[in-house]
C-alpha positions in Angstrom: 66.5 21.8 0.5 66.9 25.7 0.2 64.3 26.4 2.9 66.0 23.8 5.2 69.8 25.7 4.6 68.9 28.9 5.0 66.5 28.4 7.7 69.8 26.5 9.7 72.2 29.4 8.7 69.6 32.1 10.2 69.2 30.7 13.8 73.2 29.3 14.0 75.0 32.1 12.4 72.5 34.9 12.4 70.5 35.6 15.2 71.2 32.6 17.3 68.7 30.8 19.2 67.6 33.7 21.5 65.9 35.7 18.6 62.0 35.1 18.7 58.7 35.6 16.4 59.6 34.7 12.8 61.6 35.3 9.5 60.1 35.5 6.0 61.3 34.3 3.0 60.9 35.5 -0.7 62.0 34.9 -4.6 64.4 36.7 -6.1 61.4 39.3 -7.4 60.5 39.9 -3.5 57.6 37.9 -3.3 56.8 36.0 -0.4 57.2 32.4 -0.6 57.2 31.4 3.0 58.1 32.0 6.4 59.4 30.4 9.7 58.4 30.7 13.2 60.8 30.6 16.4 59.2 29.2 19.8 62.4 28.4 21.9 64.4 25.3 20.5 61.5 24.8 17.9 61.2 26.4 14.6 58.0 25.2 12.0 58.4 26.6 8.5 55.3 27.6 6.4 54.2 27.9 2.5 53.1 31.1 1.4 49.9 30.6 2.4 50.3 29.8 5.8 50.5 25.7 5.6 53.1 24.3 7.6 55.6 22.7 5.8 58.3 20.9 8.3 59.5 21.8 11.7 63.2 21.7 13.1 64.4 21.3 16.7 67.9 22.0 18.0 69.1 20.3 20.8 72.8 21.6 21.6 75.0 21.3 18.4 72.5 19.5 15.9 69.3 20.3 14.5 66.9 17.8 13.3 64.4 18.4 10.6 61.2 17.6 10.2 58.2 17.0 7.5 54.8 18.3 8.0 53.4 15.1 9.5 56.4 14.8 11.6 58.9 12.9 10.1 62.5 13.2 10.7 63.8 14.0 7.0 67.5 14.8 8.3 70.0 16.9 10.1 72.8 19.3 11.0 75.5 19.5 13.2 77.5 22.6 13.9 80.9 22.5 15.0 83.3 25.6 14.7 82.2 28.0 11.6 81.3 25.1 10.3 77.4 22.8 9.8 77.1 19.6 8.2 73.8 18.4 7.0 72.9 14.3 6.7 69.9 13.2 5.4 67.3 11.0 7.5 69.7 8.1 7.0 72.9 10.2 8.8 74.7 10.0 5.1 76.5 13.6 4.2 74.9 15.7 2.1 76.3 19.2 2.1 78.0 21.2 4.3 77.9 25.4 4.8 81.0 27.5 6.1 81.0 31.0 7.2 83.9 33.6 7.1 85.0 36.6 9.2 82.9 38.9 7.1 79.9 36.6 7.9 79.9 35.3 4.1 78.3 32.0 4.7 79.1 29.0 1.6 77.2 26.0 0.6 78.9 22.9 -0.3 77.6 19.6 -1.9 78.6 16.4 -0.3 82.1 16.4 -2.4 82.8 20.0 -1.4 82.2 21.6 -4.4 80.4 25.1 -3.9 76.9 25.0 -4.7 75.5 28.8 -3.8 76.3 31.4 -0.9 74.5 33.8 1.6 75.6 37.2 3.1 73.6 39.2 6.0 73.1 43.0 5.5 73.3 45.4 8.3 69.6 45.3 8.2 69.3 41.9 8.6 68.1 40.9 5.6 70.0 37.4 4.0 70.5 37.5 0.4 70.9 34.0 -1.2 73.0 33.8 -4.3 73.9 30.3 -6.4 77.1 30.0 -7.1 77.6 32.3 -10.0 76.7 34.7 -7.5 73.2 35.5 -9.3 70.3 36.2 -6.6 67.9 33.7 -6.0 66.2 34.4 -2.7 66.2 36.7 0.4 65.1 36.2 4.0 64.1 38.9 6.6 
């Protein structure tokens, strides 16, 4: 589900809707592990090598994920500083806040903190899990 967060936290809380062409994503060694395209309200994620993986599409305040064949595998709705995501079924599974120093945190379904994600200057995302140890990085 890490690809699906931090792809959501990009567009919402990062470059919003209006920022085109694509985002890569790597481990926490730098390597590539995948990357995302932007075409208006449609983003489609890819592996590595350049397999799609999913796709999401926004539509006001909720985005709606999808599998590779098409699927709809779940959801999330923004409201405020706040974006809760459902699964397929429309049952809770996590929920992400950001803060005034654009600190974005990850939640579990019974709000305890599961990881977190601050945006350099640069534009880079570093992912951390909640010990605050690296995982992950997306430019």
């Amino acid at each position: 589900m890490r690809k699906y967060l931090i792809l959501i936290l990009l567009i919402i809380f990062t470059y919003g809707m209006a920022f085109a062409s694509g985002i890569n994503s790597y481990d926490k060694y730098g390597s590539k592990t995948g990357s995302y395209r932007i075409n208006g309200n449609k983003i489609t994620s890819y592996d590595k090598y350049g397999s799609k993986t999913g796709s999401y599409r926004t539509n006001g305040d909720t985005t709606t994920s999808y599998d590779k064949y098409g699927s709809k595998t779940g959801s999330y709705r923004t409201n405020g500083n706040t974006t809760t995501q459902y699964n397929k079924y429309g049952s809770k599974v996590g929920s992400y806040k950001t803060d005034s120093n654009g600190v974005t945190t990850s939640y579990d379904k019974y709000g305890h903190k599961t990881g977190s994600f601050k945006t350099d200057s640069s534009g880079r995302t570093v992912e951390y899990d909640r010990y605050g140890r690296k995982i992950g990085s997306y430019k």
